[in-house]
C-alpha positions in Angstrom: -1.3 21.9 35.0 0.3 25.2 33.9 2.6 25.7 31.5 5.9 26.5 32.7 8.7 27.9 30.7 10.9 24.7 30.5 8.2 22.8 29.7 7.4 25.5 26.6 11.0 25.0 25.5 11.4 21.4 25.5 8.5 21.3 23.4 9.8 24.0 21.4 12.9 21.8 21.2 10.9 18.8 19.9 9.2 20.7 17.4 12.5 22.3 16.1 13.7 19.1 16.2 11.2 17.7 14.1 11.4 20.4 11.6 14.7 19.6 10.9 14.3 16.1 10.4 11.9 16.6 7.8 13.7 18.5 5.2 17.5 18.6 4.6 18.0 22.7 5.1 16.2 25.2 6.5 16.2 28.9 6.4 16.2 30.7 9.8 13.6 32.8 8.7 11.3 30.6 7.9 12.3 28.2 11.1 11.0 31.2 13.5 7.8 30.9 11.1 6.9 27.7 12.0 7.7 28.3 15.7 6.3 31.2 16.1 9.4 32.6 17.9 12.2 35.1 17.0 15.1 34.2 15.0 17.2 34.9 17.9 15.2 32.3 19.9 15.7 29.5 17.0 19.5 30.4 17.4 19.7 29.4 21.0 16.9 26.6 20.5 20.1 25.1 18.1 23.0 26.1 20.5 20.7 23.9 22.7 20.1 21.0 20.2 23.8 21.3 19.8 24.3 20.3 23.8 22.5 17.7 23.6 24.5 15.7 20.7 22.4 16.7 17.8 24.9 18.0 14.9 23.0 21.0 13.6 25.0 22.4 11.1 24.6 26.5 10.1 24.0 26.7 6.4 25.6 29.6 4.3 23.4 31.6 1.7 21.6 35.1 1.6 19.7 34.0 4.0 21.2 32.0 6.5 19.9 28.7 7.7 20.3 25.3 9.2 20.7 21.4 8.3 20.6 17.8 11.0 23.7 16.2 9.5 23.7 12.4 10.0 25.8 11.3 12.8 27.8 8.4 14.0 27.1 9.4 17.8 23.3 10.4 17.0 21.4 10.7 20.2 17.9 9.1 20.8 15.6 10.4 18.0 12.8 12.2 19.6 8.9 11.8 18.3 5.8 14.3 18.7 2.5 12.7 19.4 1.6 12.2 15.6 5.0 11.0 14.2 4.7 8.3 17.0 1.2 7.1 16.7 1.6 7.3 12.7 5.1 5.3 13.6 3.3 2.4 15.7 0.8 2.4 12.7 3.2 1.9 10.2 5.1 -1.1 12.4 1.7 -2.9 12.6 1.1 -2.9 9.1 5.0 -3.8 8.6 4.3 -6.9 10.8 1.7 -8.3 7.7 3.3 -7.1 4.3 5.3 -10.9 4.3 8.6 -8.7 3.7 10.2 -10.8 5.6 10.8 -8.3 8.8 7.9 -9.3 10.1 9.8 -10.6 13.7 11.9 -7.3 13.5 9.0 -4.9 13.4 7.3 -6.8 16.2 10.0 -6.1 18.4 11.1 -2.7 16.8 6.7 -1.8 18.1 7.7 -3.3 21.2 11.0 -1.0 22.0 9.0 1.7 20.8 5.9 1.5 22.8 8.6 0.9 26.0 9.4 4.9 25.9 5.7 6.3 25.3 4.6 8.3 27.7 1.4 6.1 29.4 -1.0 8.5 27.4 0.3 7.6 24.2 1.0 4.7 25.0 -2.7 3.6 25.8 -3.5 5.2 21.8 -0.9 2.5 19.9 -2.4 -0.4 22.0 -6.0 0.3 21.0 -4.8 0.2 17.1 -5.4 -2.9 15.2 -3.9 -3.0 11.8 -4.9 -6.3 9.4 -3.3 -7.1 6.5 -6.4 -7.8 4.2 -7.0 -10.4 1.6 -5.6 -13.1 4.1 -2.0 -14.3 4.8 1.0 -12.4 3.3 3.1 -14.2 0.9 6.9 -14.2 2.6 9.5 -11.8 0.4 13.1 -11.9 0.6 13.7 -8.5 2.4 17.0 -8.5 0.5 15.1 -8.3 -3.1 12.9 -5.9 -2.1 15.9 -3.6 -0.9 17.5 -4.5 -4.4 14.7 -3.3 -6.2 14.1 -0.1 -4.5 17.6 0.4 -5.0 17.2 -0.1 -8.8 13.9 2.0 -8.9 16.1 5.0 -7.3 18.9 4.6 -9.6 16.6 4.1 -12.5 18.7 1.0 -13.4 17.5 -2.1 -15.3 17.0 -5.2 -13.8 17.7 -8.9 -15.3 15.8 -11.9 -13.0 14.8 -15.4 -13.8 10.8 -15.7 -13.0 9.1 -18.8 -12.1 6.0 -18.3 -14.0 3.0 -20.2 -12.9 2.8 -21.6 -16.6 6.1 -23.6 -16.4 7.7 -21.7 -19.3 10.1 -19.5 -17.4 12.1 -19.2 -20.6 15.2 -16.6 -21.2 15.8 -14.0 -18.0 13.7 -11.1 -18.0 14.8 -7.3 -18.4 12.6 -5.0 -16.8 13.1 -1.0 -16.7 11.4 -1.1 -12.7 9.0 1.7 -11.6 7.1 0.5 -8.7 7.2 -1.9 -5.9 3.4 -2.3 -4.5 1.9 -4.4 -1.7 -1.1 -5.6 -2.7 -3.6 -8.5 -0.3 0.0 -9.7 1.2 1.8 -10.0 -2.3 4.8 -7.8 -3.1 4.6 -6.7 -7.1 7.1 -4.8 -9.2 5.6 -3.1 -12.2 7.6 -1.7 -15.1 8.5 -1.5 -18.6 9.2 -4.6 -20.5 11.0 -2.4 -23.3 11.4 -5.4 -25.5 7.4 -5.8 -25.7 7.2 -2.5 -25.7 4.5 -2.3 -22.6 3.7 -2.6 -18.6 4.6 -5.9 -16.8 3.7 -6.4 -13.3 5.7 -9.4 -11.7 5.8 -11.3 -8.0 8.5 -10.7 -6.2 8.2 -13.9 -4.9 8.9 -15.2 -8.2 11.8 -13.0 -8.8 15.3 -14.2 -8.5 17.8 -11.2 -9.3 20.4 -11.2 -11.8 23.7 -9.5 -11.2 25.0 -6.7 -12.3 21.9 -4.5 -13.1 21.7 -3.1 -17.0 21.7 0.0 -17.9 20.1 3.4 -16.7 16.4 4.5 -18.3 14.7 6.9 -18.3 11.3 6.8 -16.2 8.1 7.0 -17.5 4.8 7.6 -16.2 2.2 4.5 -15.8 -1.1 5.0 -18.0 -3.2 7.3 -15.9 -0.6 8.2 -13.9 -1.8 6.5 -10.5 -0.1 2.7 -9.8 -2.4 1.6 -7.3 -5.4 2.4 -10.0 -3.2 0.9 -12.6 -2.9 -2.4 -10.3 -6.1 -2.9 -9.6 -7.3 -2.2 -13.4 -4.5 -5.1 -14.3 -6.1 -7.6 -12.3 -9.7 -6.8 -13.2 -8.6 -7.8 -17.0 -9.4 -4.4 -17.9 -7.1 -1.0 -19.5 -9.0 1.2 -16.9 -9.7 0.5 -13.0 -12.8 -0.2 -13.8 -14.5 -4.1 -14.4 -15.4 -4.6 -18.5 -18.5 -6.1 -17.4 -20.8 -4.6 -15.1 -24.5 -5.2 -14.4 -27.3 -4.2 -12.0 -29.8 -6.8 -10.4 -32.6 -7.1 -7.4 -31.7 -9.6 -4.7 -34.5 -10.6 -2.6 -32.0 -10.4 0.5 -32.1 -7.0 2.8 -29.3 -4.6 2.2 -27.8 -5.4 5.8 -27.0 -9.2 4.4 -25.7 -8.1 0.9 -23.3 -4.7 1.5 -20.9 -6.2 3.6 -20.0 -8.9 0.6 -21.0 -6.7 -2.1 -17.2 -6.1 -2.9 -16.3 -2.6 -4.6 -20.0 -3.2 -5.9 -22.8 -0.1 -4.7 -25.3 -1.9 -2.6 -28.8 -0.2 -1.5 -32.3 -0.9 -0.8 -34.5 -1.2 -3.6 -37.9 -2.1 -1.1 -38.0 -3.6 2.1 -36.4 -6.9 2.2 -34.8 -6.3 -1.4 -31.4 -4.8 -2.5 -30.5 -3.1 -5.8 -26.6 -3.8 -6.5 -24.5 -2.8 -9.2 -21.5 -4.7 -9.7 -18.9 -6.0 -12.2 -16.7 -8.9 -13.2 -13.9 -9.6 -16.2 -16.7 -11.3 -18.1 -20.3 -11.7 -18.5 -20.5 -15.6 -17.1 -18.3 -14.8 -13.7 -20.6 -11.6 -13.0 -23.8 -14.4 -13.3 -21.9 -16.9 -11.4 -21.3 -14.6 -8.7 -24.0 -13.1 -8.0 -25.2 -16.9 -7.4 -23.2 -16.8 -4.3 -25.5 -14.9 -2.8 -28.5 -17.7 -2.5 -31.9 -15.4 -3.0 -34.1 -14.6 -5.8 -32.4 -12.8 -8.7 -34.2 -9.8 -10.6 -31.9 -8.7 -13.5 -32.4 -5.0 -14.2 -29.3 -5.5 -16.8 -28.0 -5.3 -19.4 -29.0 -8.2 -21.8 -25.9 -9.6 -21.6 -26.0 -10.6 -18.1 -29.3 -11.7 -18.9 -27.9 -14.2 -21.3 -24.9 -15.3 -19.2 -27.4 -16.6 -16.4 -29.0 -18.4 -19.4 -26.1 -20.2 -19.9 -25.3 -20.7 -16.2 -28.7 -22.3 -15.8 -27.9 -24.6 -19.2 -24.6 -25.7 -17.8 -26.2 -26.8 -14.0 -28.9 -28.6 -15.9 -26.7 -30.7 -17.9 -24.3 -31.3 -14.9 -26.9 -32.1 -13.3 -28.2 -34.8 -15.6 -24.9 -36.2 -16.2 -24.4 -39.6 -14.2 -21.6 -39.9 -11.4 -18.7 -41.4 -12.4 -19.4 -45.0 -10.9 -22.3 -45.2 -13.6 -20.6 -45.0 -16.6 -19.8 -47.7 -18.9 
């Protein structure tokens, strides 16, 4: 079908549109960059935004520019093919974080999907977005708005914690950094600057303390990537990285070991045999499971996972030998 020139200016339009919406002000010049028109053009492109309800504001400087003021009367927001796709995307995973909007993004995918064009539409219905590590943990949508709001104003936060241990003790104060969604759990980390280190918490486990404390100043997690720093915190180690890690043989094909090898490399050693190098927090769990796996064991090494199946195979022989609980005096 050939392009005619209202159909090349309401795409024009679109894009313009969705220039402006990504930054707060933009010059002129560099507007009729990105468009690939004249700067005259981008001026009635605007005038034209302008009719249909959009408040484009002109900008004043040495160059000149433009800026999409919020407004109370704000028309229909327009989408290109990407910002939509990436928009159903982002619903779909919404629908499994146990934020607690899970209903709302449901039917927020549903309104949207309602004014696709049948092309695009066909693309969100083939995507399927899982929440992995099985079912989310449900979050009061309120705290999580509460602590974003405290991680922008880079204000401290005071909340009682029902720690797993019982011992909830006095309220915590915690200078927070980062919220992360991690296997459907919700996690602030930040500075405990009483212990003078990292805390990650649940924000299940959080209830908020009002009014915040007082304004920090934010700091940079150790390696400066949170999602590394996460994972290394629940590995038991100071780097994203396990602090045991050993190499063995299975005498299982490589087909039946990768897909449960984990973050573990998994290839064939021979025919029939796979060589995987994993880790663990310790030497014992890294032995007991590799067990899981029900084949013949070869341990390349090191010695120390060597010596942790010795004790494995010490500890099944005397629970094995131990009577049932009927047969004891």
């Amino acid at each position: 079908m050939p392009v005619t020139s209202s159909t090349a200016t309401s795409g024009r339009l679109l894009s313009l549109l969705s220039l402006l919406q990504a930054r707060r002000d933009w010059p002129g010049s560099m507007l009729a960059g990105r468009l690939g028109v004249s700067e005259r053009t981008v001026r009635r492109d605007v005038d034209r935004l302008r009719e249909l309800g959009y408040p484009v504001q002109a900008v004043k400087g040495p160059e000149g520019g433009y800026r999409l003021e919020a407004g109370i009367r704000m028309p229909p927001l327009l989408f290109d093919e990407e910002q939509a796709v990436a928009l159903a995307v982002a619903l779909r995973i919404a629908a499994g974080t146990g934020a607690g909007i899970e209903e709302a993004a449901v039917r927020a995918l549903a309104t949207v999907r309602q004014v696709l064009p049948a092309r695009l539409r066909r693309r969100v219905d083939v995507l399927e977005v899982a929440a992995a590590g099985g079912a989310a943990i449900q979050v009061d949508p309120d705290i999580l708005v509460a602590l974003s709001s405290a991680i922008r104003a880079t204000e401290e936060v005071r909340f009682d914690y029902d720690s797993p241990s019982g011992d909830d003790g006095e309220p915590r104060r915690v200078q927070p950094h980062h919220l992360v969604v991690r296997s459907g759990r919700w996690y602030l980390v930040g500075w405990a600057a009483g212990r003078a280190d990292w805390r990650t918490y649940r924000v299940d486990r959080m209830r908020l303390r009002i009014p915040n404390g007082p304004r920090f100043t934010p700091r940079e997690v150790p390696g400066g990537d949170v999602a590394a720093f996460l994972s290394a915190r629940f590995k038991g180690a100071g780097t994203d990285a396990w602090p045991c890690r050993g190499e063995v043989v299975l005498d299982l094909p490589v087909a039946d070991v990768a897909p449960f090898a984990g973050d573990g490399v998994a290839e064939e050693a021979a025919p029939g045999k796979t060589r995987l190098v994993t880790g663990s927090w310790s030497w014992v769990a890294l032995a007991a499971g590799l067990l899981r796996f029900d084949c013949e064991i070869d341990v390349v090494g090191p010695p120390a996972l060597r010596a942790a199946f010795a004790d494995l195979a010490g500890r099944a022989t005397r629970a094995a030998g131990t009577p049932a609980a009927a047969e004891l005096p």
